[in-house]
C-alpha positions in Angstrom: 96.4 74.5 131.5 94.9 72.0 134.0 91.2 71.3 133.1 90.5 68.8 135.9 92.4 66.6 138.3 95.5 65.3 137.6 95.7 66.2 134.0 98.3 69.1 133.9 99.6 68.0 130.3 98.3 66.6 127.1 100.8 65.3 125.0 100.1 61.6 123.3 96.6 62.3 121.6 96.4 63.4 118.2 92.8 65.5 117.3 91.0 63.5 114.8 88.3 65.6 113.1 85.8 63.6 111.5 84.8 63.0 108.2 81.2 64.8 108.3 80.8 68.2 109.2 77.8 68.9 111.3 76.5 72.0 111.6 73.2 72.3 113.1 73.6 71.8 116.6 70.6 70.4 118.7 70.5 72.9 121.5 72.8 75.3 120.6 72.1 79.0 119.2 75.0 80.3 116.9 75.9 84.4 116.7 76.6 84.2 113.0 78.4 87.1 111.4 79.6 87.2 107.8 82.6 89.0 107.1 83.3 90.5 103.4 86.7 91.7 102.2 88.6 91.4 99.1 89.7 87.6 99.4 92.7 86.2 100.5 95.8 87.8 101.5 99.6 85.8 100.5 101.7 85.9 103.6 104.7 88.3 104.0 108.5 87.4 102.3 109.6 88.2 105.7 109.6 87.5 109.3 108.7 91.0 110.4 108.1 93.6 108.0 107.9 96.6 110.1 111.3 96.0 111.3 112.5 99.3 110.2 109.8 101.4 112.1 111.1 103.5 114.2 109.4 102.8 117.8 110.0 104.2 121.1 107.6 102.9 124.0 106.8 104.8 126.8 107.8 104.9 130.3 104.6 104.3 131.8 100.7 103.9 130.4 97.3 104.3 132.3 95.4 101.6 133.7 92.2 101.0 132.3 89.4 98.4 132.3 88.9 98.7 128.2 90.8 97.2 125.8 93.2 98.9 124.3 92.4 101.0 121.0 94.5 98.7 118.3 94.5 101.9 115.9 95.4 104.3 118.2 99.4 105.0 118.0 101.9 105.4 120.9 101.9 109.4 120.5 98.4 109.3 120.8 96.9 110.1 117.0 94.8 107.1 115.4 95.9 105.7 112.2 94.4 106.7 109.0 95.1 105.2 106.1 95.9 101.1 105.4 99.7 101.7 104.9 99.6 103.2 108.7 98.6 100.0 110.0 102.2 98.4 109.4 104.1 100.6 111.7 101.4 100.1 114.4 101.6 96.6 113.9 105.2 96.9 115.1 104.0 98.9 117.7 102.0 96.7 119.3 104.5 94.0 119.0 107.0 95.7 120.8 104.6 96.4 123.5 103.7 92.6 123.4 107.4 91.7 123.7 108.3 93.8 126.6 105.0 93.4 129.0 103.9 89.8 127.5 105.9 87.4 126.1 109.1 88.3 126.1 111.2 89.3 123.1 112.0 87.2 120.1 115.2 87.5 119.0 115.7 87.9 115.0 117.2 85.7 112.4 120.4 84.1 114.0 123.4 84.8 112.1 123.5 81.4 111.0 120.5 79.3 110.0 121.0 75.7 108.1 119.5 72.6 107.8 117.8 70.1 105.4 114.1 69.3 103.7 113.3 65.8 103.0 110.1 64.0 102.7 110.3 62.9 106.4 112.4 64.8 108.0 113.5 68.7 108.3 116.8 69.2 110.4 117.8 72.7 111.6 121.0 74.3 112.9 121.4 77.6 114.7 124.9 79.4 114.9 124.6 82.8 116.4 127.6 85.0 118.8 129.6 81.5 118.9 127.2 79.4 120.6 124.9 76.8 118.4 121.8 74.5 118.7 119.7 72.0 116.2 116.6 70.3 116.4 114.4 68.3 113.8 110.9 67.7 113.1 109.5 65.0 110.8 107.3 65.6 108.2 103.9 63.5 106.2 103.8 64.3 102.6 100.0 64.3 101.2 99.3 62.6 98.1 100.2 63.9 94.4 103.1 66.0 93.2 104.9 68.6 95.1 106.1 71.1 95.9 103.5 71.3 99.0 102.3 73.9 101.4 102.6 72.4 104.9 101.3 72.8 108.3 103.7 72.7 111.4 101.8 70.8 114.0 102.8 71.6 117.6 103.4 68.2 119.4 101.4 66.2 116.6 98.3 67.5 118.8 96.6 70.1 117.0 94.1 70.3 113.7 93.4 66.4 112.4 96.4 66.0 109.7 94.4 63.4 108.2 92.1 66.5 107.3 95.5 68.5 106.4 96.4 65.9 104.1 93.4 65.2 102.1 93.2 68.8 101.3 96.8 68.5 100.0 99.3 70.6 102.5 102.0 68.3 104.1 102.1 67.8 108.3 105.2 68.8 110.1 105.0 67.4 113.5 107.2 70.1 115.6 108.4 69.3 118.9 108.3 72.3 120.9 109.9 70.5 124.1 113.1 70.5 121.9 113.2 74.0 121.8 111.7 75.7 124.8 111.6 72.4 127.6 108.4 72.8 130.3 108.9 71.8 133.9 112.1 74.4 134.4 112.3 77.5 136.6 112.5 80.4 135.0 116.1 81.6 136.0 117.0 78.1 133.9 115.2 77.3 131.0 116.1 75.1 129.0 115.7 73.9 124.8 117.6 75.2 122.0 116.1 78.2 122.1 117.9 78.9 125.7 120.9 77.1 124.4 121.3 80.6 122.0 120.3 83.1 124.4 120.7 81.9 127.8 118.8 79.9 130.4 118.0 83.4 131.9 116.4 84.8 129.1 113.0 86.6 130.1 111.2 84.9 126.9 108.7 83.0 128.1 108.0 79.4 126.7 105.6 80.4 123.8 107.7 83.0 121.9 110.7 80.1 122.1 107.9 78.0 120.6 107.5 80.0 117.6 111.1 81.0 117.0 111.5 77.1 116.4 109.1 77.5 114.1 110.2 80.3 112.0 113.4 78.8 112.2 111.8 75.8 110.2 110.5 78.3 107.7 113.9 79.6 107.4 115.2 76.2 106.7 112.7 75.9 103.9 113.2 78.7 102.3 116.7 77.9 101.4 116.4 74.3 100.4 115.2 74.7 96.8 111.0 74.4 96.9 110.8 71.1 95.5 109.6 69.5 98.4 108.0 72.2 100.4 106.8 75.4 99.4 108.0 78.5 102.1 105.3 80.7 100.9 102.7 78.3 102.4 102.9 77.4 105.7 100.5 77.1 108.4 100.7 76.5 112.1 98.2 74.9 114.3 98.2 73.4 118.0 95.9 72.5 120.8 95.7 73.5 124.6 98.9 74.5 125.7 100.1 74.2 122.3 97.4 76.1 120.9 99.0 78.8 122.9 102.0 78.0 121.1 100.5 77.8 117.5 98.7 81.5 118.2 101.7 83.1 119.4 103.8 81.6 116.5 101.7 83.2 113.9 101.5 86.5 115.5 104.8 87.2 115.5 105.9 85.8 112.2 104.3 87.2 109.1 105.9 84.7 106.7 102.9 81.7 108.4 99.6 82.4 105.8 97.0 80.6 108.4 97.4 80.0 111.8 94.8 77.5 113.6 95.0 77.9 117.8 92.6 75.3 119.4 91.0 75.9 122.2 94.4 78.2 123.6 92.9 79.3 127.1 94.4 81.3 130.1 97.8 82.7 127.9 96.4 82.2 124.3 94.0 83.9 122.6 91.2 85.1 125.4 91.4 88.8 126.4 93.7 89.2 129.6 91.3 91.5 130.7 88.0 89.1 130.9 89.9 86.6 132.5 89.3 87.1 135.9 85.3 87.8 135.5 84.6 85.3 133.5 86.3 82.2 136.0 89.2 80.9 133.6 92.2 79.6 134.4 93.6 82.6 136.5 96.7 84.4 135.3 99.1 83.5 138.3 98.1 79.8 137.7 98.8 80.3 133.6 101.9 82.0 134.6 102.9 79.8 137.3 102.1 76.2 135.8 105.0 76.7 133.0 106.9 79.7 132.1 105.0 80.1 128.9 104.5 84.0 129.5 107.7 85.6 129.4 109.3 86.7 132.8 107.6 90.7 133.1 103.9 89.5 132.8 104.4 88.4 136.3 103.7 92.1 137.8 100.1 91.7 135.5 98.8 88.3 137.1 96.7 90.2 139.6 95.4 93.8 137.7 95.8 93.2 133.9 94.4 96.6 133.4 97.4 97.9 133.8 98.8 95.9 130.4 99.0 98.4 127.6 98.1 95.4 125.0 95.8 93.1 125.1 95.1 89.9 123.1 92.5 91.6 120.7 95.7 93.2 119.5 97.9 89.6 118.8 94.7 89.0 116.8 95.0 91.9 115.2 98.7 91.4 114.2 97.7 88.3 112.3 96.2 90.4 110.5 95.8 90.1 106.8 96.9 86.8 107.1 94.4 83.6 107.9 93.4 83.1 111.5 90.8 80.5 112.1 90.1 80.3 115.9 88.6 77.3 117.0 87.5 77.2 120.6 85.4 74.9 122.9 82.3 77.0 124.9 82.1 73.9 127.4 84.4 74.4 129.7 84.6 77.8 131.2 88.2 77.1 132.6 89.4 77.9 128.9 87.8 81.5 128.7 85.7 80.9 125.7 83.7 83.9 126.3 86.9 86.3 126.7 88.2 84.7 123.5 85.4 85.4 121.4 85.7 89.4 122.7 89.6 88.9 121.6 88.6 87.5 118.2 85.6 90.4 117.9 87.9 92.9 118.7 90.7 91.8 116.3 88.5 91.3 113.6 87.4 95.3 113.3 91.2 95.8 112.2 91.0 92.9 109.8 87.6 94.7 108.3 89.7 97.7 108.7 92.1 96.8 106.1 89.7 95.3 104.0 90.4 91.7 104.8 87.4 90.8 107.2 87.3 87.6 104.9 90.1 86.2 106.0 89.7 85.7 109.9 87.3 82.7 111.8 86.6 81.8 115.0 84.3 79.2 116.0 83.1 77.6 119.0 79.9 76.6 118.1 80.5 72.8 118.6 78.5 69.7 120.6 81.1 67.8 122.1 82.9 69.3 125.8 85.7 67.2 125.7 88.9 69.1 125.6 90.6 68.7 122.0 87.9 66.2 121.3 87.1 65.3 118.0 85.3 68.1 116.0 82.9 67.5 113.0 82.1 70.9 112.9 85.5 71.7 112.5 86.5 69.5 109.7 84.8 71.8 106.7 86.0 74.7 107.7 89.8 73.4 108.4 89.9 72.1 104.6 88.7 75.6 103.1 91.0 77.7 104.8 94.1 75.5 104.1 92.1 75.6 100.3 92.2 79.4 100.3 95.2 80.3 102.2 98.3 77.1 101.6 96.7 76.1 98.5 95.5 79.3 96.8 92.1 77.4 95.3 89.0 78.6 97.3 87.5 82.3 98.6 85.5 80.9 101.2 84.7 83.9 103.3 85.2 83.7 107.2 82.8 83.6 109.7 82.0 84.6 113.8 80.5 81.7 114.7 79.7 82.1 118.4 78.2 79.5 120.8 75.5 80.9 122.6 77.0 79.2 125.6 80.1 81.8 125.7 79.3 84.4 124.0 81.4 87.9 124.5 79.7 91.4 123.9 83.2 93.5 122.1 80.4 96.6 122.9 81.1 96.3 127.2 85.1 96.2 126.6 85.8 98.8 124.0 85.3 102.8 124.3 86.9 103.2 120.8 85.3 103.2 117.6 86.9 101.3 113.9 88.0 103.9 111.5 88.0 103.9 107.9 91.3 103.9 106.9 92.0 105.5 103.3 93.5 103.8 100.6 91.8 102.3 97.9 93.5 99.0 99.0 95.5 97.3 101.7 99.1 98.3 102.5 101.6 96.1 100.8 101.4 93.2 103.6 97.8 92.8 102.5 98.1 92.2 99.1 98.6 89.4 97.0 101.5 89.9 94.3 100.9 89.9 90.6 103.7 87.0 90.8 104.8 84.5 92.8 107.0 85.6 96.1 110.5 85.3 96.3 109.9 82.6 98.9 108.2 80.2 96.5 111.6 80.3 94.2 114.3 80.1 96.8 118.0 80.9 95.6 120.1 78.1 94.4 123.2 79.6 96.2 123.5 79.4 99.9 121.9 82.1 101.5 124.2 84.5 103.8 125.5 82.9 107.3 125.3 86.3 109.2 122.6 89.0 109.3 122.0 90.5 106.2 121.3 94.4 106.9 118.2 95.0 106.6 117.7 98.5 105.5 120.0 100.9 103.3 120.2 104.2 103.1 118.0 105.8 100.7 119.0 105.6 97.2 116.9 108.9 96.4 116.0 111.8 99.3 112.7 111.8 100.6 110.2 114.0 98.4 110.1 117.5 99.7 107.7 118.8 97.3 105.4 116.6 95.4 106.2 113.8 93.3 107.9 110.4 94.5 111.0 108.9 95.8 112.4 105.3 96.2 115.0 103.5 98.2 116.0 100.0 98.5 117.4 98.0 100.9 119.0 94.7 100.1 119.5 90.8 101.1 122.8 89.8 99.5 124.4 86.4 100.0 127.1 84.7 97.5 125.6 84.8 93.7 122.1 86.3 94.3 120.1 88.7 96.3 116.5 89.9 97.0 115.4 93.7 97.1 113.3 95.5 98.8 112.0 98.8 97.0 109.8 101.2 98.6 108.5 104.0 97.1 107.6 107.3 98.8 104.6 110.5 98.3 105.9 113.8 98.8 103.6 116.5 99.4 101.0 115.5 97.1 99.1 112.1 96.7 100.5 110.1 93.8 98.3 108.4 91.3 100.8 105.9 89.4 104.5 105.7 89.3 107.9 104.6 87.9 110.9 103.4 89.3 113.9 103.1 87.1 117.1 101.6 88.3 120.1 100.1 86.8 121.7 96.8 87.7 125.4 95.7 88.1 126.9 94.0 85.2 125.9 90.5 85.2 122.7 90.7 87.7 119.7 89.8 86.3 115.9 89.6 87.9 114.3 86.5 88.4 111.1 87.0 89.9 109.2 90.1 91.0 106.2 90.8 93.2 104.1 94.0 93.8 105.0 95.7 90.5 104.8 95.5 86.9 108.7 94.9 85.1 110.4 95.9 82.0 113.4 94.1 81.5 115.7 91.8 83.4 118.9 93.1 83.3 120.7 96.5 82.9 118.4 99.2 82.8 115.0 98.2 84.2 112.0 100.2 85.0 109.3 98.9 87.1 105.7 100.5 87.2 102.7 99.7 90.1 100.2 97.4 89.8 96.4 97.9 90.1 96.3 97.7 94.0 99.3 100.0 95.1 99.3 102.8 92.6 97.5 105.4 94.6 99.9 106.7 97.9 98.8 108.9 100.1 100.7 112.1 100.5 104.1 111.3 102.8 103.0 107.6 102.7 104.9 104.4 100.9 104.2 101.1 99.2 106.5 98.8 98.7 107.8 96.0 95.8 110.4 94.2 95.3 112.4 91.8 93.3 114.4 88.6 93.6 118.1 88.0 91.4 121.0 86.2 90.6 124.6 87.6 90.8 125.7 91.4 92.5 122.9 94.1 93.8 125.7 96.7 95.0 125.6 100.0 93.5 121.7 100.1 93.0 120.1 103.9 92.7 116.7 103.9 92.1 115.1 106.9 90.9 111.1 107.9 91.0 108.3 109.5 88.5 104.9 109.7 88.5 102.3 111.3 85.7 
């Protein structure tokens, strides 16, 4: 984004937040808005977890001037219950793909690389052609394994901050994987390297596949140095675009921290224009950071059938804390502060209203100036979500200055969803995830299939039903169980399945376990018992040796 003259990039500075948080501001009037929900939620096991929804987008959609209802589904019905939201979720993403950023590829067939406590290397193989990059890493203080923050271009949240609350820095090049300064018929980076210097992915969704590519690397290397289950992503400017769109689309990143993100970030595409911001054929023109079909959107973004309210949305349980700068109106505080509004009424949906900040309530109008105000809240996020210590609820914390009214862009109303608790994405598990205990064998080279068929038929009647689908690789595997309503709400259930001679369970998360090997019967915990009629939940469990042959079979009282 270029703020004034002459300064079309920032690369070299590194934010430093200082040591005393100030909070009253001479001057300035804060909207304060307290947000409850149940506490924290962990982040997901995997990159995408409603990869197996079934989604078909349509051929065309009406313009219109409103945002987008986030809880209103492709064939037109609004979601009702908490477990909905994580098939609308992949709705919205593949409508975010295709008319915004471009798509992101899955999991390459081959992932390697190595953790130290300096450096983290990574290697792409996938359809014969290959890529690596590295980024170094700053270990905090004390004993690991760490949590860690990926910083984009060591110019994001102050990682002296990061460190004294005790999560390690990565300092991620994006240049190395998605370069600026190329046309868009010839981009260039490892990403491009993979899947062509024509690819349609814009800039920012290459960004973040370097980055779950990171997170891929360090979930295999053991979790003595880093922990996977606990990463964060944060970035300023043109990398706070970066850091946002990272975290959107990958649910394994528990707190991601754009700064001040403009034209492309996290402001509404809609409010753009009104409000005086960076326009969108100057955002999309400057770099290719939007992939290649948001170009036919630069001059009527009502006609986009998503809108960044809905990226917020999709961070959603997850920690977001938006920090944004009301000073300069070429950044589009005020339309950011709608987008942040507007994604938090699905977070306070799904009972995690808690877990979501933005705040631009600041002094100092430099862009990616230092930020005392900042500093505070930066440490008890990375407390509640990396390091699993603090509850320290979010807040709205809107400069006066730039201040969006969500009421003047929306004509849709927040439902309450039923369930007594969030989906499975929402909720902590009773244990530790399989990503906090990686295997000791090398995980699989190609892609592992992602579902099975079911294991049991789908309830007609009432009662329950369960099918798993499984990640095998040489000498262990992880398994995904989900477990079905029929006709009838269930209150409770039982799953009962058998494992191959000589597998044994090592870890489990989202249920209660009997038994380790052989004949095991897992039960529900407190927060996913109840399932709507012809809705699911899901658990699942992490072991050594074969998974083939697994039936699973399911009661309840």
């Amino acid at each position: 984004m270029i703020i004034s003259s002459g300064r079309s990039r920032i690369r070299s500075a590194v934010v430093a937040l200082a040591a005393a948080a100030t909070l009253a501001i001479a001057g300035a009037v804060a909207a304060v808005a307290q947000i409850t929900s149940a506490g924290a939620a962990m982040a997901a096991a995997v990159e995408d977890e409603g990869a197996d929804c079934a989604v078909s987008l349509p051929g065309s959609v009406a313009a219109s001037a409103k945002l987008p209802d986030p809880f209103k589904k492709l064939d037109g019905t609004r979601i009702s219950t908490r477990s909905d939201w994580r098939c609308r979720r992949e709705e919205i993403k593949k409508l975010a793909e295709k008319y915004v950023y471009g798509e992101k590829p899955g999991k390459p067939q081959g992932v390697t690389g190595t953790v130290s406590s300096s450096n983290i290397t990574v290697n792409v193989t996938h359809n014969g052609k290959s890529s690596s990059f590295s980024a170094s890493v700053q270990l905090p203080s004390g004993s690991g394994p760490f949590p860690a923050v990926v910083v984009y271009g060591g110019f994001g949240a102050d990682t002296a901050a990061i460190k004294a609350a005790g999560a390690a820095v990565i300092s991620y090049d994006p240049y190395t994987v998605g370069k600026e300064g190329t046309p868009r018929n010839n981009k260039q980076g490892a990403f491009y390297s993979i899947y062509g210097a024509s690819s349609s992915t814009g800039l920012l969704q290459a960004w973040g596949w370097g980055v779950s590519r990171i997170i891929d690397v360090i979930e295999q290397s053991g979790g003595s140095i880093l922990r996977a289950d606990a990463t964060g992503v944060t970035g300023c400017s043109r990398f706070g675009k970066g850091a946002f769109v990272a975290g959107v689309f990958d649910q394994r990143i528990a707190l991601t921290m754009p700064i001040e993100s403009g034209s492309a970030g996290v402001p509404i595409f809609r409010g753009i224009p009104g409000e005086g911001a960076q326009s969108l054929s100057s955002a999309y023109s400057e770099q290719p950071w939007l992939g290649d079909a948001f170009g036919s959107f630069t001059g009527n973004p009502n006609n986009l059938p998503v809108d960044t309210h809905e990226m917020v949305a999709m961070v959603a349980p997850r920690g977001l804390f938006i920090m944004d700068n009301p000073h300069i109106t070429n950044l589009g505080p005020k339309s950011a502060s709608v987008a942040a509004l507007g994604g938090a009424e699905v977070y306070k949906a799904l009972g995690a209203g808690d877990n979501i900040t933005y705040w631009s309530d600041i002094q100092d109008g430099n862009h990616c100036a230092n930020r005392p105000e900042w500093r505070t809240p930066l440490q008890q996020n990375i407390q509640k979500f990396l390091l699993k210590t603090g509850n320290t609820a979010g807040t709205m914390r809107i400069s006066s200055k730039a201040a969006g009214n969500l009421a003047e862009w929306r004509d849709w109303t927040t439902p309450t969803l039923s369930g007594s608790t969030t989906p499975p994405t929402t909720t902590p598990p009773t244990t530790t995830p399989p990503t906090t205990a990686p295997p000791t064998t090398a995980p699989p080279t190609t892609a592992p299939p992602t579902t099975t068929p079911p294991s049991s038929p789908p309830p007609g009647g009432a009662g329950c039903a369960a099918s798993v689908s499984v990640n095998q690789w040489t000498g262990g595997f992880t398994a995904t169980v989900r477990v079905t309503a029929g006709s009838s709400p269930v209150n409770g259930w039982t799953v009962s399945l058998t494992l191959p001679s000589g597998a044994s369970i090592t870890n489990t998360w989202n249920a209660n376990r009997s038994g380790t090997s052989g004949a095991v019967r897992f039960t529900n915990v407190s927060y996913n018992g109840q399932i709507a009629a012809g809705q699911s939940t899901e658990f699942g469990f992490q072991g050594t040796g074969s998974a083939s042959g697994m039936t699973p079979t399911c009661t309840s009282p």
